[in-house]
C-alpha positions as CSV (number, residue, x, y, z in Angstrom):
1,X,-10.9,11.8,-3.5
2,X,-9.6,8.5,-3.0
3,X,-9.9,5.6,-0.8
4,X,-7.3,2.9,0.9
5,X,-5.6,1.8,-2.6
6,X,-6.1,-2.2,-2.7
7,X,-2.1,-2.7,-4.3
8,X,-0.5,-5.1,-2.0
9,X,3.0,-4.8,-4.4
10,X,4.5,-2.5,-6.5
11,X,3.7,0.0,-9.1
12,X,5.9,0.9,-12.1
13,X,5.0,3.7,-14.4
14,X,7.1,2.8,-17.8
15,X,7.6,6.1,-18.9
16,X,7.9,9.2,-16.7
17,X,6.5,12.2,-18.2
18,X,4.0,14.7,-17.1
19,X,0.8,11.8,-16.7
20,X,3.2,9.5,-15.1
21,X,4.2,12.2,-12.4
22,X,0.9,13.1,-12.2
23,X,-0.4,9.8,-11.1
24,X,2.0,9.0,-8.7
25,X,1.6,12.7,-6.6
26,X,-2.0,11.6,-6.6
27,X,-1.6,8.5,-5.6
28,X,1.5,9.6,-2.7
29,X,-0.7,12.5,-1.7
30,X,-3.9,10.0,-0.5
31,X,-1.0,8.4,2.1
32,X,-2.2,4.6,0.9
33,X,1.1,3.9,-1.1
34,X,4.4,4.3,0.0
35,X,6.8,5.9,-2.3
36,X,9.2,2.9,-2.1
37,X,6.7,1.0,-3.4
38,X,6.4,3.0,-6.7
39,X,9.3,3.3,-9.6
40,X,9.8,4.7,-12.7
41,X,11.8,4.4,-15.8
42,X,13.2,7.1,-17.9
43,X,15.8,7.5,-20.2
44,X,17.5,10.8,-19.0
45,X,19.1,10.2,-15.6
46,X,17.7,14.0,-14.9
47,X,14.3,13.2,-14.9
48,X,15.3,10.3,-13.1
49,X,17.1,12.3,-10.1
50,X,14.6,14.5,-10.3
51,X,11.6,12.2,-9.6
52,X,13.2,10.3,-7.2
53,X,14.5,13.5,-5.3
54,X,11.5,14.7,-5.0
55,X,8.7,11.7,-4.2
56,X,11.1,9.2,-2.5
57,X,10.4,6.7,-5.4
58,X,12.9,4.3,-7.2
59,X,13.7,4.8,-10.2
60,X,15.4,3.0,-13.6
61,X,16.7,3.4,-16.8
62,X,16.8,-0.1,-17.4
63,X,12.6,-0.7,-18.7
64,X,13.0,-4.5,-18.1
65,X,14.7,-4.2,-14.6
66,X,11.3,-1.8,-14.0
67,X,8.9,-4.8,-15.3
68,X,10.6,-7.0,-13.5
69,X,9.8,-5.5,-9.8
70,X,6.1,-4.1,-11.1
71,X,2.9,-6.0,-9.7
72,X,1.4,-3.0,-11.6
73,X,2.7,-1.6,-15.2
74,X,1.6,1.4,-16.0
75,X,2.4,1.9,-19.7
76,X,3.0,5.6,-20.0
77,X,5.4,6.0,-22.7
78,X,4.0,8.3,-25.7
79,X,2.2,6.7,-28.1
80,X,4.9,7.1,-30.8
81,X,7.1,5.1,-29.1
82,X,4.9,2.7,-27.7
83,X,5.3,0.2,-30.1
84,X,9.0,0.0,-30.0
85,X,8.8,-0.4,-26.3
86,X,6.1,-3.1,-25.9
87,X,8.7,-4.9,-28.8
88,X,11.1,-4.6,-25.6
89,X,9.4,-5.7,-22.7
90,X,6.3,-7.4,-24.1
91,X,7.6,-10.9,-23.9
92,X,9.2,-10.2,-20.5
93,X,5.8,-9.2,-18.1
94,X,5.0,-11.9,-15.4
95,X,1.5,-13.0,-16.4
96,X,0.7,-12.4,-13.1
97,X,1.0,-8.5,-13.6
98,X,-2.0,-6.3,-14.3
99,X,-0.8,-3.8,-17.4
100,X,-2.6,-0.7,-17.3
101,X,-1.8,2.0,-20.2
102,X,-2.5,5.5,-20.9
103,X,-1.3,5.3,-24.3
104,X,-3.5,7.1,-27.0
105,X,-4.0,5.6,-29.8
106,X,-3.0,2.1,-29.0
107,X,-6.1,-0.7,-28.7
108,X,-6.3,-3.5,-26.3
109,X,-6.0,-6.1,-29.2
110,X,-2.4,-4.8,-29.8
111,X,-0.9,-4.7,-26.1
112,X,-2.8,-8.4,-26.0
113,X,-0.4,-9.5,-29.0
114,X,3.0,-9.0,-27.4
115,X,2.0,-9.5,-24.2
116,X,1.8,-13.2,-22.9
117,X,-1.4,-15.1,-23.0
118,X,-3.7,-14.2,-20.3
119,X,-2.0,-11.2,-19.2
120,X,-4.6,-8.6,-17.4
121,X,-4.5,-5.2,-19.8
122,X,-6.7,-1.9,-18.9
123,X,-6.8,0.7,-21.1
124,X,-7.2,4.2,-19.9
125,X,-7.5,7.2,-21.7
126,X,-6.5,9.8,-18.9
127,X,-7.6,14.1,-20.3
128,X,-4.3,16.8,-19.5
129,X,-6.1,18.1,-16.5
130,X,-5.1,15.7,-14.4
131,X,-2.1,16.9,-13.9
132,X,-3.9,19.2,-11.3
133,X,-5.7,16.8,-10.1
134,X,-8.9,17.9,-12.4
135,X,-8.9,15.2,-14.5
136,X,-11.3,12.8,-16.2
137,X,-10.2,9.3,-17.2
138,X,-12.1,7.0,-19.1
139,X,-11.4,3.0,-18.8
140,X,-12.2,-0.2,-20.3
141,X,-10.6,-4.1,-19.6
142,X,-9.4,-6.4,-22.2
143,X,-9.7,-9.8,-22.4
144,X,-8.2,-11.1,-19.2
145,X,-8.6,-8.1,-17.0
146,X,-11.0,-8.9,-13.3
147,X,-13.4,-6.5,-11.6
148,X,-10.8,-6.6,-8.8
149,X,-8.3,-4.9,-11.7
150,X,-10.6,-2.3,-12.6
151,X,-11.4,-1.5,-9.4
152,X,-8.3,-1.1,-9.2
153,X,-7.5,0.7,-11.9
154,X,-10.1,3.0,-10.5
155,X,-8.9,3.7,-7.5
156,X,-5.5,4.8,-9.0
157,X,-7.1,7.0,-11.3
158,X,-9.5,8.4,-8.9
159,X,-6.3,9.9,-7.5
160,X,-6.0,12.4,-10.2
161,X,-9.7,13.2,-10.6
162,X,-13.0,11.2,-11.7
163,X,-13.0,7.9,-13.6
164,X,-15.5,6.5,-16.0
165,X,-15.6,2.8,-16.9
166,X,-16.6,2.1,-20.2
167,X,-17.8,-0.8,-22.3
């Protein structure tokens, strides 16, 4: 399903629920990424242990100490509380880092505003069945985001399933 994923740093997934875990099995399973390469951040220490225990992966409670070591953010936080966390760590992404999110709900103009000028955003809109590996995932770039980012952003989701770029 998936080819040699071009990610030379890290991957944070902001948010560690049911998509989040389903990414990063997908993207473990191909063999491309290491798992020390990949964190997470969650507020329960349970589903922190138990994500770590069993993928190898780092993981955080601490959302800013995640953005801090992410190349990748993958904003994966429901979209309910989405707002309240972007408030949080908006101002505190490295332009450099390419912000993917699976957020419902939540347009590219919004991440754009409380991110900092320039930053790379890719939305995604991922369907349930990838958390067997069935899934369907449609894409689109904002403003700043490269071909190299949604290939990338391809690649990732190709992990769980197909991927469709959109307009």
């Amino acid at each position: 399903m998936s080819t040699k994923l071009q990610l030379t740093g890290n991957i944070g997934f902001l948010g560690a629920g049911n998509m989040a875990e389903a990414i990063i099995r997908g993207l473990l399973r191909g063999g491309d990424l290491e798992a020390q390469r990949i964190g997470a951040s969650a507020p329960r220490e349970e589903r922190r242990s138990e994500l770590s225990s069993k993928y190898g992966l780092w993981t955080t409670g601490d959302n800013l100490a995640l953005v801090e070591r992410s190349d990748v953010l993958v904003l994966s936080v429901k979209p309910q509380l989405f707002k309240k966390v972007l408030e949080q760590v908006g101002g505190k992404v490295k332009k450099e880092t390419l912000v993917i999110s699976v957020a419902a709900g939540v347009p590219i103009s919004a991440m754009e505003a409380k991110l900092p000028e320039g930053t790379r955003v890719i939305r995604t809109m991922p369907n349930t069945p990838a958390v067997v590996d069935a899934g369907a995932t449609a894409i689109s770039r904002g403003t700043h985001a490269t071909d190299a980012d949604m290939a990338l952003a391809k690649q990732i989701f190709d992990a769980v399933g197909i991927t469709v770029v959109l307009d």
